[in-house]
MARKOL-33162 format. One line per 10 residues: number of its first residue (from 1); for each residue y, z, x negated of N, C-alpha, C, O. Coordinates in pm, whole numbers. Layout:
<sites>
NUM> Y/Z/X/Y/Z/X/Y/Z/X/Y/Z/X  ...;
</sites>
This chain:
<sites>
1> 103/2380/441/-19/2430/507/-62/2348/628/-170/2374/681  11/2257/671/19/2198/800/-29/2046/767/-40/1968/862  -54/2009/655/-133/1878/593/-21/1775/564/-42/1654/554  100/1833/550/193/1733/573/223/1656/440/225/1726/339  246/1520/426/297/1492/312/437/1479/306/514/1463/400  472/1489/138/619/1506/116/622/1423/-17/548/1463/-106  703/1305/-41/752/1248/-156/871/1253/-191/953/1232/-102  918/1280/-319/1054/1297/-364/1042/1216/-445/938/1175/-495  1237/1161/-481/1237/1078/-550/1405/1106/-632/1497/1050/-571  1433/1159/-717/1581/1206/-796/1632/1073/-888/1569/970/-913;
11> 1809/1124/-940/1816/1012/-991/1737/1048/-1165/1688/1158/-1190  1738/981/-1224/1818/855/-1221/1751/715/-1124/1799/611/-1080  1607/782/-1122/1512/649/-1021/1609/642/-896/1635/525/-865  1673/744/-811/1708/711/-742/1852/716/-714/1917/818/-692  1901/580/-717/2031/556/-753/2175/617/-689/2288/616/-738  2118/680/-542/2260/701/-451/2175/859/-430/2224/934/-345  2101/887/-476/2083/1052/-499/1932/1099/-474/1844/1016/-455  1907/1231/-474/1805/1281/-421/1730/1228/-272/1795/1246/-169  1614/1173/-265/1537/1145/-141/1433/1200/-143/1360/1217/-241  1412/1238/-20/1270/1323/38/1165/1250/146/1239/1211/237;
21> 1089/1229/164/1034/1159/257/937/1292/303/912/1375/216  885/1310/432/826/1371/454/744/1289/599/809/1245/695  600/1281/588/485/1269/666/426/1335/781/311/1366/751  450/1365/880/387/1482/918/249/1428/1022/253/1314/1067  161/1497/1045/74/1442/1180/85/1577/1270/144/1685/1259  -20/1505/1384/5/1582/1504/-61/1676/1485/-174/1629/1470  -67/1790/1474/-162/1923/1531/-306/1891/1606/-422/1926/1585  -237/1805/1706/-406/1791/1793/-485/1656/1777/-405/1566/1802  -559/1625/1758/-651/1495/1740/-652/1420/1846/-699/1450/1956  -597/1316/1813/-558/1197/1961/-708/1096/1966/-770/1021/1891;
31> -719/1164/2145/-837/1132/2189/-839/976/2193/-764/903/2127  -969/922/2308/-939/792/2326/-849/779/2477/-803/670/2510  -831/891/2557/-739/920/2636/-625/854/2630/-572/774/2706  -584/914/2495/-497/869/2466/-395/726/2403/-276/695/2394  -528/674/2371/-499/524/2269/-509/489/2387/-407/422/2403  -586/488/2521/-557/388/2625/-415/400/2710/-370/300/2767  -350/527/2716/-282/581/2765/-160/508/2704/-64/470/2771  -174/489/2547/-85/455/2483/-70/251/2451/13/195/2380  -160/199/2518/-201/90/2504/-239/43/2382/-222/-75/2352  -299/136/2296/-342/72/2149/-488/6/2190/-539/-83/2123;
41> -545/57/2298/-683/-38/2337/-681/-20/2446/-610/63/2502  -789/-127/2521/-820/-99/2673/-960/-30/2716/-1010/49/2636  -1001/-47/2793/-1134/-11/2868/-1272/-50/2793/-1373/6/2750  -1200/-217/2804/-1375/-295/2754/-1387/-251/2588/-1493/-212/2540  -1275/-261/2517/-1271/-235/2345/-1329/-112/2347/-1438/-108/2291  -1278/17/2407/-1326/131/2417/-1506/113/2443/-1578/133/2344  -1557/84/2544/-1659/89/2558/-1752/16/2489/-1872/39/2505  -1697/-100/2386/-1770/-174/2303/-1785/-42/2191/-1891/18/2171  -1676/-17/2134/-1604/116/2010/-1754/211/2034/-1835/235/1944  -1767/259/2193/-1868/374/2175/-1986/307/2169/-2068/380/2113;
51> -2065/130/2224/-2212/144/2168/-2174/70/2071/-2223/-42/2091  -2095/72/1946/-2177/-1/1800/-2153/137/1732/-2186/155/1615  -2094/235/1810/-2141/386/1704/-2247/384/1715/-2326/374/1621  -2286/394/1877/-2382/460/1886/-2498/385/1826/-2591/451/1777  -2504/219/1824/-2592/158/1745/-2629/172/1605/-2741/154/1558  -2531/203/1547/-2508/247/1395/-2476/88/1330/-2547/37/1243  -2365/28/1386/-2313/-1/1278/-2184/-15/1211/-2087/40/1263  -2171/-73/1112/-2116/-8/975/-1981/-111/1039/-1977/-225/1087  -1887/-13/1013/-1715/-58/1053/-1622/-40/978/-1618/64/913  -1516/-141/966/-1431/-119/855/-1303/-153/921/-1284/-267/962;
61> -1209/-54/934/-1097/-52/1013/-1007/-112/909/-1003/-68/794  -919/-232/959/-844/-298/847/-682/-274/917/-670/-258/1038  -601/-274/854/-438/-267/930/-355/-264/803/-412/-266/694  -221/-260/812/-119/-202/728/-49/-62/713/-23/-9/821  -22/-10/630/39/84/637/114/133/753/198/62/808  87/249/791/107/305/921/93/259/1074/153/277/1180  -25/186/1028/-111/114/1198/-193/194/1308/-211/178/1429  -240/302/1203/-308/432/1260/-457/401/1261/-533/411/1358  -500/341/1076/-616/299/1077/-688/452/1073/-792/461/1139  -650/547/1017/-727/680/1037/-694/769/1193/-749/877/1219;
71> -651/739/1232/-648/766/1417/-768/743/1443/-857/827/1452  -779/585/1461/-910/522/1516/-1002/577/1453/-1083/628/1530  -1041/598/1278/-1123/614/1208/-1179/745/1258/-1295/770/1289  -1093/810/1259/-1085/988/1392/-1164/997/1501/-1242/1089/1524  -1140/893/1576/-1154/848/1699/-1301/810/1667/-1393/887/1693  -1317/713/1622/-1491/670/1631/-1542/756/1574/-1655/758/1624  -1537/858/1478/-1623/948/1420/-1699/1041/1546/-1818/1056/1572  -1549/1108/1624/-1571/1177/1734/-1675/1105/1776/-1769/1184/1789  -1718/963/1814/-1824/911/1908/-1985/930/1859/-2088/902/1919  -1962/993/1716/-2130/1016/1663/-2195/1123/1721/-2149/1235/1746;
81> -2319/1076/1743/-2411/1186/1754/-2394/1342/1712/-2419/1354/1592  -2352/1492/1786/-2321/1556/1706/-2419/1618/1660/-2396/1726/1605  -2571/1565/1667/-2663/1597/1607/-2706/1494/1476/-2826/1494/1448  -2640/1431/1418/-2583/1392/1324/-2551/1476/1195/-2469/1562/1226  -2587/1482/1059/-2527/1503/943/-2431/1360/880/-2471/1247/855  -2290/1418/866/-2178/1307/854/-2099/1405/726/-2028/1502/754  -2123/1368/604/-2073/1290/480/-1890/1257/470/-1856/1146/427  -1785/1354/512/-1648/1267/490/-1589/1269/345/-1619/1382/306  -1545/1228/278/-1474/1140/194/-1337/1155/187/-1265/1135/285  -1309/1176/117/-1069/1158/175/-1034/1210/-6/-1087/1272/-98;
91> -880/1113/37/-837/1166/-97/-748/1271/-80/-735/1368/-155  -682/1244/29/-621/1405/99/-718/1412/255/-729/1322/338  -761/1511/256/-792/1560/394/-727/1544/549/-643/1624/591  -769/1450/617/-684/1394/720/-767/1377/853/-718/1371/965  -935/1368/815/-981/1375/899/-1035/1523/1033/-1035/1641/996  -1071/1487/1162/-1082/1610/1201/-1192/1611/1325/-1179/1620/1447  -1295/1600/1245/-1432/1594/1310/-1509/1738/1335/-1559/1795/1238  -1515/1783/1440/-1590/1878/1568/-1704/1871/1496/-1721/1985/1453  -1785/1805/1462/-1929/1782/1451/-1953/1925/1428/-1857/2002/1438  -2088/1978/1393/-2186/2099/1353/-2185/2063/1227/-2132/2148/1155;
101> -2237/1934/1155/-2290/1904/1029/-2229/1838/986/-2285/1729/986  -2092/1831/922/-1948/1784/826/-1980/1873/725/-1995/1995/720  -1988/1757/623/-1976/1806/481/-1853/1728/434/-1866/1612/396  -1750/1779/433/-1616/1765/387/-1578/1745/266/-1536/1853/226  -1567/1649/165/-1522/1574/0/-1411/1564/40/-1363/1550/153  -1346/1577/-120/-1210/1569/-90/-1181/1510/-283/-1252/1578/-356  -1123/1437/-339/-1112/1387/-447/-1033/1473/-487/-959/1539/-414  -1042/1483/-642/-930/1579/-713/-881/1492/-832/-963/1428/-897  -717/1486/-867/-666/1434/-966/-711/1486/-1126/-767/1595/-1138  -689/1419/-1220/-718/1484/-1368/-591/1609/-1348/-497/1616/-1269;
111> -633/1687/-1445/-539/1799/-1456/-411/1749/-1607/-415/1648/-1677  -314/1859/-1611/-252/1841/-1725/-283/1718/-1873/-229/1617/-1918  -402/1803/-1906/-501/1735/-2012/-572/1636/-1954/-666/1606/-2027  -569/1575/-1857/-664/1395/-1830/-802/1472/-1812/-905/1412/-1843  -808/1598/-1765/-949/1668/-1777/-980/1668/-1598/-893/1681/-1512  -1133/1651/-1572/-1113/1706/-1430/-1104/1653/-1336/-1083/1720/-1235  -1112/1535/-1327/-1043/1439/-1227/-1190/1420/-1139/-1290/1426/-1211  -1210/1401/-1016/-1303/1386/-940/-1291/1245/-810/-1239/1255/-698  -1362/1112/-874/-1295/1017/-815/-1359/980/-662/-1465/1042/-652  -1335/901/-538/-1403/864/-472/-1526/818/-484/-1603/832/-389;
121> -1573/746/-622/-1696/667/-649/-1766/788/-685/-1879/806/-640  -1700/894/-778/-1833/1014/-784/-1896/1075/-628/-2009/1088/-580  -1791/1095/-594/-1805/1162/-404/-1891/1063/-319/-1964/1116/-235  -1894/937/-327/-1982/886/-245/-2108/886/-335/-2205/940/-282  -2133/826/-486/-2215/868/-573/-2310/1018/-527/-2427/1019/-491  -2236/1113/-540/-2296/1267/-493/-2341/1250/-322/-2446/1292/-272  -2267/1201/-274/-2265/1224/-139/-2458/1166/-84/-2548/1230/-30  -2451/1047/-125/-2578/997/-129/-2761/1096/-140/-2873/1079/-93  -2696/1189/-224/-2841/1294/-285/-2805/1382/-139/-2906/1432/-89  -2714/1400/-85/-2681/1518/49/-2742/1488/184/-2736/1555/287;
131> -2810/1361/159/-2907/1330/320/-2821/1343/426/-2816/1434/509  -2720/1195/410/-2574/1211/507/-2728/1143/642/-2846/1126/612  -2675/1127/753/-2707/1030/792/-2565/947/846/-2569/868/941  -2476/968/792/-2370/873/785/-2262/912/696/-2234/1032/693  -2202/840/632/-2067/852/536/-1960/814/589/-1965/698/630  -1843/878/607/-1716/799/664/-1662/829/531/-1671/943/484  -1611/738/473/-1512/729/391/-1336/700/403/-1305/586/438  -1252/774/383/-1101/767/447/-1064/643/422/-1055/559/512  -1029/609/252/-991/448/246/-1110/402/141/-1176/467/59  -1109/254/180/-1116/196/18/-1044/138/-76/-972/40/-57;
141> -1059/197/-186/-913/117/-255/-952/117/-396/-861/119/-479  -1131/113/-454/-1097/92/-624/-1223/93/-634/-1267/111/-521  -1346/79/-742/-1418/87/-792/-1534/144/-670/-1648/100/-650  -1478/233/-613/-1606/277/-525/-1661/178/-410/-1769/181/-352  -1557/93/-396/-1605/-37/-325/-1751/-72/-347/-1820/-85/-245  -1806/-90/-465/-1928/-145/-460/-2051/-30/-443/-2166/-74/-437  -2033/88/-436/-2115/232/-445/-2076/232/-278/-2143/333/-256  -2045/214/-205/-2021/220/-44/-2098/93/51/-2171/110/149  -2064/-12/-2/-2179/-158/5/-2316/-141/13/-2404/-186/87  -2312/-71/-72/-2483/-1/-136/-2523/93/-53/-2641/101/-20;
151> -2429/176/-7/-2460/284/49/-2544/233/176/-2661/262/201  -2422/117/281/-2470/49/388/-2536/-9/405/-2574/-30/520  -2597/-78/283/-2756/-165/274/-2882/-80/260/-2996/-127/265  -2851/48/243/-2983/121/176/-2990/240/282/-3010/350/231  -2975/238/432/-3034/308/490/-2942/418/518/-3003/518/556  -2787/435/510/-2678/487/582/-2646/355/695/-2583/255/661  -2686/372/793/-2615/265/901/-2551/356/930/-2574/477/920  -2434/280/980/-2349/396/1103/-2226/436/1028/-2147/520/1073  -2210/374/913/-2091/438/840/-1963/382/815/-1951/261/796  -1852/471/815/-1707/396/823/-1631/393/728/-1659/471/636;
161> -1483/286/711/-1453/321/627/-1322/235/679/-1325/178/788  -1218/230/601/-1082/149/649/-1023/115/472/-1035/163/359  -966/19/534/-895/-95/407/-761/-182/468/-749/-243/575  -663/-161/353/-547/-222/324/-556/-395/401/-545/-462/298  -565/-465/480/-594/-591/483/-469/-633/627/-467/-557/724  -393/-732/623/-306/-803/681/-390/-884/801/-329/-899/907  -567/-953/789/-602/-921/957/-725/-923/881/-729/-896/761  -852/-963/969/-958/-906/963/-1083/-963/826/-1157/-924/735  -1022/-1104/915/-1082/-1185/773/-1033/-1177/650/-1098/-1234/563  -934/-1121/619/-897/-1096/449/-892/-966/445/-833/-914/350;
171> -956/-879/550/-1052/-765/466/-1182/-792/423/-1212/-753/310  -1230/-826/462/-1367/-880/372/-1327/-941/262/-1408/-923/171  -1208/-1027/222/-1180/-1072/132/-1093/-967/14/-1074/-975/-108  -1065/-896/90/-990/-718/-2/-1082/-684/-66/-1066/-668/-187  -1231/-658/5/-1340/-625/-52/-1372/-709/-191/-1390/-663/-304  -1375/-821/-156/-1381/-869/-292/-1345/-854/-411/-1410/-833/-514  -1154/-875/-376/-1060/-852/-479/-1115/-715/-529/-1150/-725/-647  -1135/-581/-473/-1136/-460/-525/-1308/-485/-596/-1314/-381/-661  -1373/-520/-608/-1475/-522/-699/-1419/-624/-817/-1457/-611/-934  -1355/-695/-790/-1298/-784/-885/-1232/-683/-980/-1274/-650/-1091;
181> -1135/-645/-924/-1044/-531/-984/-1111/-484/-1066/-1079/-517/-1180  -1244/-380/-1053/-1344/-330/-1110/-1320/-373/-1244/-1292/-315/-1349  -1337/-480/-1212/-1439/-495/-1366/-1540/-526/-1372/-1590/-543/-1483  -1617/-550/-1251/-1743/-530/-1262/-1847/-702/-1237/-1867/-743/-1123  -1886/-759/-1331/-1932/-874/-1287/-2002/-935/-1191/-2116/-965/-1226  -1971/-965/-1075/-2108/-969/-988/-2084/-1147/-909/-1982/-1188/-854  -2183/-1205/-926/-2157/-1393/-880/-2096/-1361/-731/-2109/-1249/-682  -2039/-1452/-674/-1978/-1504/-575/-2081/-1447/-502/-2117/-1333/-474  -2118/-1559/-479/-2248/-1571/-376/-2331/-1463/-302/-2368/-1453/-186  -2348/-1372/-428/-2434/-1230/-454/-2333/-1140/-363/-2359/-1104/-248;
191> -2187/-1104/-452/-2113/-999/-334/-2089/-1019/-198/-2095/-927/-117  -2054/-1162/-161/-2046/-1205/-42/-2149/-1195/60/-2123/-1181/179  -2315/-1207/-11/-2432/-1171/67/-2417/-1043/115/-2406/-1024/236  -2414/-941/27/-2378/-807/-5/-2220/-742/82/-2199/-621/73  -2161/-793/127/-2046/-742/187/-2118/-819/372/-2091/-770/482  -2188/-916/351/-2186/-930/502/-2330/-851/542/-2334/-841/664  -2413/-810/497/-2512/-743/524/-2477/-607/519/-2560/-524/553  -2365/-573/483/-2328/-438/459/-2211/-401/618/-2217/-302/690  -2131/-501/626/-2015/-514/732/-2080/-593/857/-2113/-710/876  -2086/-450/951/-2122/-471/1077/-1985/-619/1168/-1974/-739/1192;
201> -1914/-486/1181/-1788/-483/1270/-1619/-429/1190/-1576/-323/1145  -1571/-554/1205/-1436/-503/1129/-1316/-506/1268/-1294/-593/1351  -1259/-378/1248/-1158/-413/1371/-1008/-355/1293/-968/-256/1232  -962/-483/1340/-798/-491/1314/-687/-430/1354/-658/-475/1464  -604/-343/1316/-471/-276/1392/-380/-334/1338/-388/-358/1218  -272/-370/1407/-121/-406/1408/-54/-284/1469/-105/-185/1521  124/-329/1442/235/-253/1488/278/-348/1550/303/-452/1488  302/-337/1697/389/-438/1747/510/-430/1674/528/-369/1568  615/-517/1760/812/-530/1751/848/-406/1842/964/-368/1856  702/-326/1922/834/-258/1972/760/-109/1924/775/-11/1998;
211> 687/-97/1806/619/17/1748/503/65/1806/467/181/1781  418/-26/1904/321/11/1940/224/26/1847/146/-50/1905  177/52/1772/31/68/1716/-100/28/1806/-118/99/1906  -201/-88/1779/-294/-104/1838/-394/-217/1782/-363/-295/1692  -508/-216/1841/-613/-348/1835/-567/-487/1824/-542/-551/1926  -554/-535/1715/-506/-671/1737/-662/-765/1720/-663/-884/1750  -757/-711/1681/-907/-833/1683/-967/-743/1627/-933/-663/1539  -1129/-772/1723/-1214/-693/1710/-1348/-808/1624/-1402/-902/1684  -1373/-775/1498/-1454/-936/1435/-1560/-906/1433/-1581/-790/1396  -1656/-975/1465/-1822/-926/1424/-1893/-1023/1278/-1932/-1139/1286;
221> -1894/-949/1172/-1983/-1034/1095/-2087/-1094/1099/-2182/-1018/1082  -2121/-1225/1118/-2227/-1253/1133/-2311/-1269/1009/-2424/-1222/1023  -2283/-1332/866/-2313/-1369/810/-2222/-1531/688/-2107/-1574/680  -2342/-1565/627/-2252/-1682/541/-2315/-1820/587/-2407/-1850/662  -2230/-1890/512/-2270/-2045/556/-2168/-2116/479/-2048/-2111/506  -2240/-2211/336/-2145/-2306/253/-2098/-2185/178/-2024/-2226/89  -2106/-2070/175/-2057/-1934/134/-1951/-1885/144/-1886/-1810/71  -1921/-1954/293/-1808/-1882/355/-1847/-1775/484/-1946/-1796/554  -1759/-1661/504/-1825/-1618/578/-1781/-1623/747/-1673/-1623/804  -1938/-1629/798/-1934/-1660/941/-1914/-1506/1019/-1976/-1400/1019;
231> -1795/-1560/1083/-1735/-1417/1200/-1733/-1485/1342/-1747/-1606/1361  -1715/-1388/1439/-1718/-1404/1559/-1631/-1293/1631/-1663/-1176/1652  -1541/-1344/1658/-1436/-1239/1751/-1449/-1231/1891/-1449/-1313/1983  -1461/-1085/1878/-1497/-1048/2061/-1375/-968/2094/-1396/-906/2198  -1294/-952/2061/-1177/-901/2113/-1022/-942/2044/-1025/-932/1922  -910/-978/2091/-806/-995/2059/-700/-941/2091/-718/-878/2195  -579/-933/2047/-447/-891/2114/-401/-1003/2156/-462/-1097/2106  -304/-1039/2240/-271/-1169/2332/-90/-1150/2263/-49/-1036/2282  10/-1241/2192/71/-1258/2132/177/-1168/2236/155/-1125/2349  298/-1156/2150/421/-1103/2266/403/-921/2233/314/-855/2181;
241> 530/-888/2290/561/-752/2308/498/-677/2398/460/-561/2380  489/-728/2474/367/-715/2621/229/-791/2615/179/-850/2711  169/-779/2474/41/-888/2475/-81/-817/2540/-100/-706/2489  -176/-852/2646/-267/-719/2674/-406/-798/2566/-389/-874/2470  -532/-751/2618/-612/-765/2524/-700/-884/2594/-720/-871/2715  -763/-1015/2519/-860/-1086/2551/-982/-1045/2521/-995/-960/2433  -1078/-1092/2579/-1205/-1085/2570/-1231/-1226/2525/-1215/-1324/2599  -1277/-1231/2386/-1246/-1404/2352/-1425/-1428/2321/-1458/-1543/2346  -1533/-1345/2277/-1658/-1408/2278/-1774/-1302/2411/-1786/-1181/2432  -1837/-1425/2474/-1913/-1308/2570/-2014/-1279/2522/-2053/-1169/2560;
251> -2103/-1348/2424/-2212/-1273/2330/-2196/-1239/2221/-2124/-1299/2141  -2279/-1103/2188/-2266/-1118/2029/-2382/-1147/1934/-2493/-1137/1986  -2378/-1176/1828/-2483/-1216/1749/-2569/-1135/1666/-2675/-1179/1622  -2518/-992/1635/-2518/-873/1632/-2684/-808/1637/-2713/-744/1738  -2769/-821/1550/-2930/-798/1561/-2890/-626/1642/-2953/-590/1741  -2796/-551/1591/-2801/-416/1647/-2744/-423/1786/-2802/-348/1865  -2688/-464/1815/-2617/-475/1916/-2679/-595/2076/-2655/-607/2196  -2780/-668/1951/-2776/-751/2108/-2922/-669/2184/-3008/-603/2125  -2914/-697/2325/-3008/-630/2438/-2950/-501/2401/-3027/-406/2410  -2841/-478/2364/-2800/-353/2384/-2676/-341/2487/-2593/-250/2488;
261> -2681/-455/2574/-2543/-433/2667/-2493/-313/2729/-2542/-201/2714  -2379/-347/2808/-2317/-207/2857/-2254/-211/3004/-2196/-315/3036  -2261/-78/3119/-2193/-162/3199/-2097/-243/3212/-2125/-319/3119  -1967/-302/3276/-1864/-339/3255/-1857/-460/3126/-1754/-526/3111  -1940/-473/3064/-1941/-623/2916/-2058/-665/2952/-2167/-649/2897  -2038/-702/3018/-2121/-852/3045/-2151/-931/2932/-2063/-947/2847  -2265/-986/2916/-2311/-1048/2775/-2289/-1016/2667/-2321/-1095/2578  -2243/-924/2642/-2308/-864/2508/-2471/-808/2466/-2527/-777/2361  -2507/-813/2599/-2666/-815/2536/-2741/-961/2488/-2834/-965/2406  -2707/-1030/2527/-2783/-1125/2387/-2694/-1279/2393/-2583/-1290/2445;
271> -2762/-1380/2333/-2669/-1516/2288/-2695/-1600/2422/-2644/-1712/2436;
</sites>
């Protein structure tokens, strides 16, 4: 009842006996209080985090398994408008958004008989006719990849989503692979247009060596060139156990974002 997950595993799979794994999260929703408190970000990341919500654009939280890409994902939702209609997505229910206007999806497996099954691509599919003015989606991880792309080109700005990716630039390149995966034919050139017009801002989490969870690069898509794609990093983690955070670009290129500066970030309003 408490959202917790639990995996078991018996023999014969498991060779030296019965294993249980169990998941649990916190009860209370960890503010941004707290990620600074905890050094997963600082001041300036924070205050960048609240105007490209508030600008509306489209973010894709990339990390590894247990980086606390749905923390953050938590975390920036909290920063929307709560006069906002927001669209969530999940394959288990994890998110925990205050808003007034949460319309809450949740995917369902096939039953016994292969009957029944309700996938992410139908949920954002449906979600679309519901007049989100934003979609957060929990992960991406299959076919709905290209129904979420679409979503962000056609007048959902503002919408989130997080992906499996080792750092920032080979999440955009995850993106790929998972339409690849698909099945689905689409030229080089074409998805790559299509993933950078769609991907605002991708920001990266790591685990340190000493279990910190935090911001390791904050990337701004700019676009392609030779049809590779052109990024620009405005924030970094600084190497080491004790790494604090750089400020590595002072403008951004960002059509939503620029003349949109803030106190304390200096040049981020234009090139």
């Amino acid at each position: 009842p408490d959202g917790s997950r639990i995996n078991a595993v018996i023999p014969p799979v498991a060779l030296d006996g019965p294993c249980l794994s169990v998941r649990k999260f916190s009860r209370d929703m960890l503010k941004s209080t707290d990620l600074l408190a905890s050094r997963s970000l600082d001041q300036a990341i924070l205050d960048f985090f609240k105007l490209m919500v508030s600008r509306r654009c489209n973010v894709l939280v990339s990390g590894g398994t247990g980086t606390g890409k749905t923390t953050l994902l938590n975390m920036l939702s909290q920063m929307i408008d709560p006069r906002e209609r927001i669209v969530t997505i999940e394959d288990t229910a994890e998110l925990q958004l205050k808003h007034d206007h949460v319309v809450r999806l949740e995917t369902r497996p096939p039953n016994a008989d292969g009957h029944g099954e309700v996938t992410a691509r139908d949920l954002v599919r449906n979600a679309l006719r519901m007049r989100p003015d934003r979609i957060v989606l929990g992960e991406i991880r299959g076919i709905e990849v290209l129904d979420v792309l679409t979503a962000m080109n056609t007048g959902h700005d503002g919408s989130m989503s997080t992906v499996h990716a080792n750092n920032a630039q080979d999440a955009l390149l995850r993106l790929e692979t998972l339409v690849g995966l698909s099945g689905i034919q689409v030229h080089d050139r074409t998805l790559r247009q299509t993933i950078c017009s769609a991907i605002d801002v991708v920001v990266q989490l790591t685990r340190t060596s000493d279990g910190r969870r935090c911001v390791s690069e904050v990337l701004e898509v700019v676009g392609l060139r030779d049809e590779q794609y052109v990024t620009n990093t405005l924030f970094r983690l600084e190497p080491g156990v004790h790494g604090g955070f750089v400020r590595e670009a002072r403008n951004t290129a960002s059509e939503k974002l620029r003349g949109a500066g803030m106190p304390g970030m200096p040049g981020l309003g234009g090139r």
